[in-house]
VOPAGU-2260 file (C-alpha; in pm, 1 decimal, decimal comma):
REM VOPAGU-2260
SITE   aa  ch    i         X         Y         Z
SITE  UNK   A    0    7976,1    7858,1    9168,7
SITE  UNK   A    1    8199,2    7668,6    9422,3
SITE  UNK   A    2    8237,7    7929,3    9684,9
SITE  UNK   A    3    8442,2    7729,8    9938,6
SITE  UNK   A    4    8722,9    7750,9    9582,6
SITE  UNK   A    5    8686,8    8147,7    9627,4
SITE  UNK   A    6    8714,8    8137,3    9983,6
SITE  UNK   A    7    9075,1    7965,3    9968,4
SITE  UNK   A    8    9141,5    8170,8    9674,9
SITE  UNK   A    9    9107,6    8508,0    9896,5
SITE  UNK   A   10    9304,9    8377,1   10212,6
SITE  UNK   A   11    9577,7    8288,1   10022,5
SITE  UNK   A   12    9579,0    8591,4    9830,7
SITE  UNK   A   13    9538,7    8785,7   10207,1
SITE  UNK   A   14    9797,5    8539,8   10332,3
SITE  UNK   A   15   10050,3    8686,6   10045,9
SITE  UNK   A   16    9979,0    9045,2   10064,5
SITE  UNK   A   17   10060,0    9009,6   10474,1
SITE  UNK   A   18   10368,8    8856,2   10387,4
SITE  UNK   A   19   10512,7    9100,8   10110,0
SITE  UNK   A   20   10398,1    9389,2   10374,2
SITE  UNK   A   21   10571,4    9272,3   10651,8
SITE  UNK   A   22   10864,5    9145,4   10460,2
SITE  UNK   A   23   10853,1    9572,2   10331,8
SITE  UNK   A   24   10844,1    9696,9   10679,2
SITE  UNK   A   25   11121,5    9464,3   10724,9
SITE  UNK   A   26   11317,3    9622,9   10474,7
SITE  UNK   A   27   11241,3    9985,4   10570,4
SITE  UNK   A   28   11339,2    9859,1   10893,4
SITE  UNK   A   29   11722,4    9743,8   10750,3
SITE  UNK   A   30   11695,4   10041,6   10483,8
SITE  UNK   A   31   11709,2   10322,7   10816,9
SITE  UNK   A   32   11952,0   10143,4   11015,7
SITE  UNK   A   33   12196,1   10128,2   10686,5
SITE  UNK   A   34   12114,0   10449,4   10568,8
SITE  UNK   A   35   12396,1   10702,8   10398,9
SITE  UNK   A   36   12279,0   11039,3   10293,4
SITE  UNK   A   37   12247,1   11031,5    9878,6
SITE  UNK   A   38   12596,1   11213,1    9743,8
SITE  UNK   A   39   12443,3   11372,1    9411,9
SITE  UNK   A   40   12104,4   11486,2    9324,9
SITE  UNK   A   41   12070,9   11162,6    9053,5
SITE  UNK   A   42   12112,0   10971,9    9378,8
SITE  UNK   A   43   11863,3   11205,0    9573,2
SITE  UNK   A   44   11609,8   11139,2    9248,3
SITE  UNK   A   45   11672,5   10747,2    9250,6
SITE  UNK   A   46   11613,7   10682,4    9598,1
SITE  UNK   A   47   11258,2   10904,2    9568,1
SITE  UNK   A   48   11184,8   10710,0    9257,9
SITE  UNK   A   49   11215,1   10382,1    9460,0
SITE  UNK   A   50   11052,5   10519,7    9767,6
SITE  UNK   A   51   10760,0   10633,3    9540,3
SITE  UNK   A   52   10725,5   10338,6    9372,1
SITE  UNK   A   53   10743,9   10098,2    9687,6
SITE  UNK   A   54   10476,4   10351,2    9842,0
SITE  UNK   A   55   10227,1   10338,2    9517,8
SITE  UNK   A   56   10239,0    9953,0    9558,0
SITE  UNK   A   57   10167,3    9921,6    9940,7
SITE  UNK   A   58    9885,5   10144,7    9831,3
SITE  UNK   A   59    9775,0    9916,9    9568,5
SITE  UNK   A   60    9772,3    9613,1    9811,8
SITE  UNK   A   61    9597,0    9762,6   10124,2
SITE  UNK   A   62    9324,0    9850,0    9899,9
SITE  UNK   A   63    9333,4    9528,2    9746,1
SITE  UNK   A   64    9378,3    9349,8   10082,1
SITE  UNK   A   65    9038,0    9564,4   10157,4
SITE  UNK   A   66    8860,0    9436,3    9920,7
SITE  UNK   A   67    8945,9    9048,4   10000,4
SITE  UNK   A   68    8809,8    9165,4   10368,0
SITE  UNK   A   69    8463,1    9288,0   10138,4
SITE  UNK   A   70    8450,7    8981,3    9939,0
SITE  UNK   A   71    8546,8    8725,7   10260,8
SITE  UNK   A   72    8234,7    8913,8   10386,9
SITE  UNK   A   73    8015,2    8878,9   10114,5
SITE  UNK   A   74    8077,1    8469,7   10119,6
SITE  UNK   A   75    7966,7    8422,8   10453,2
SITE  UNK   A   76    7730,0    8658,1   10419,8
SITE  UNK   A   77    7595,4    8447,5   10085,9
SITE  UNK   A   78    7631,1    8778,0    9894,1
SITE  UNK   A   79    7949,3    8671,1    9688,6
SITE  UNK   A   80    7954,8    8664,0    9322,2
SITE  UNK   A   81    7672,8    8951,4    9282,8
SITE  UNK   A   82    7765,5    9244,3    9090,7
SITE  UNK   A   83    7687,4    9601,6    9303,9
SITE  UNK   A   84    7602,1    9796,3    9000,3
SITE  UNK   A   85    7328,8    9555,5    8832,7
SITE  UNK   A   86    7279,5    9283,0    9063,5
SITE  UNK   A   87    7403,0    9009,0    8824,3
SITE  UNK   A   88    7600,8    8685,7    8892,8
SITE  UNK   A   89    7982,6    8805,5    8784,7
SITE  UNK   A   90    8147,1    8565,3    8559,8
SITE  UNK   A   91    8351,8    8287,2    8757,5
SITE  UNK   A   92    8636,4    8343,5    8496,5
SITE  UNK   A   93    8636,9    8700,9    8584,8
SITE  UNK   A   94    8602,0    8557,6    8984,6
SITE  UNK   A   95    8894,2    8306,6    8864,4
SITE  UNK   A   96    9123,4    8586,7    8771,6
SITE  UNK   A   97    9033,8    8868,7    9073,0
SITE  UNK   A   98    8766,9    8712,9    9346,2
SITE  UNK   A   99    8779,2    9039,6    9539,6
SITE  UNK   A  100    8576,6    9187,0    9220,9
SITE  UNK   A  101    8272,1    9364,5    9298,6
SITE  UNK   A  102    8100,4    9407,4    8903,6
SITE  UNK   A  103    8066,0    9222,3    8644,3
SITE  UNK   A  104    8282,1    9258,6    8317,5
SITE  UNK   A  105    8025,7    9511,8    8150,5
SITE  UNK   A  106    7993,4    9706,2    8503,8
SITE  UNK   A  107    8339,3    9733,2    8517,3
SITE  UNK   A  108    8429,8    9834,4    8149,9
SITE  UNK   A  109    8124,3   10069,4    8147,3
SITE  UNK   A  110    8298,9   10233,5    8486,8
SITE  UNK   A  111    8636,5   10268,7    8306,4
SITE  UNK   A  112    8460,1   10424,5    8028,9
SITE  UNK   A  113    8285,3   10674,8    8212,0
SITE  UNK   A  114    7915,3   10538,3    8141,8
């Protein structure tokens, strides 16, 4: 497994999740100094829609930006690549497609399904 590959991989996945972050505080930032109270109740609904959706995603990349930290760890530790639930190597093309995994494809399916 070419760890120095999953390295980059991670930073530049980090790198992206920083940017999109600060380019949403940026917008929150524009969003309050432009703001106009909502006329109707749709408009009152749409704007919590959006605000709910914007929050779920922030959520979704802090916890994925905390995992990249984990996995960053785990390389220079010389702990990358090793599944936490059985100890195994996890799949590169699993590592290809998320490198901040921490199980292996039948650790994770077995966690979705409640096993």
């Amino acid at each position: 497994m070419n760890k120095e590959k999953y390295f980059k991989l991670l930073v530049q996945e980090k790198q992206r999740i920083l940017r999109n972050l600060f380019m949403e505080k940026r917008v929150d930032e524009k969003t309050e100094s432009a703001w106009v109270e909502p006329k109707d109740l749709e408009e009152w609904a749409d704007l919590k829609i959006q605000d709910d959706m914007r929050y779920k995603l922030c959520e979704r990349e802090l916890s994925i930006l905390k995992s990249i930290d984990v996995a960053l760890k785990k390389i220079k530790e010389g702990k990358y690549g090793i599944c936490e639930k059985c100890g195994k190597e996890i799949e590169e093309e699993r590592l290809d497609l998320i490198p901040w995994t921490r199980y292996c494809s039948i650790c994770s399916r077995n966690a979705v399904r409640g096993k």
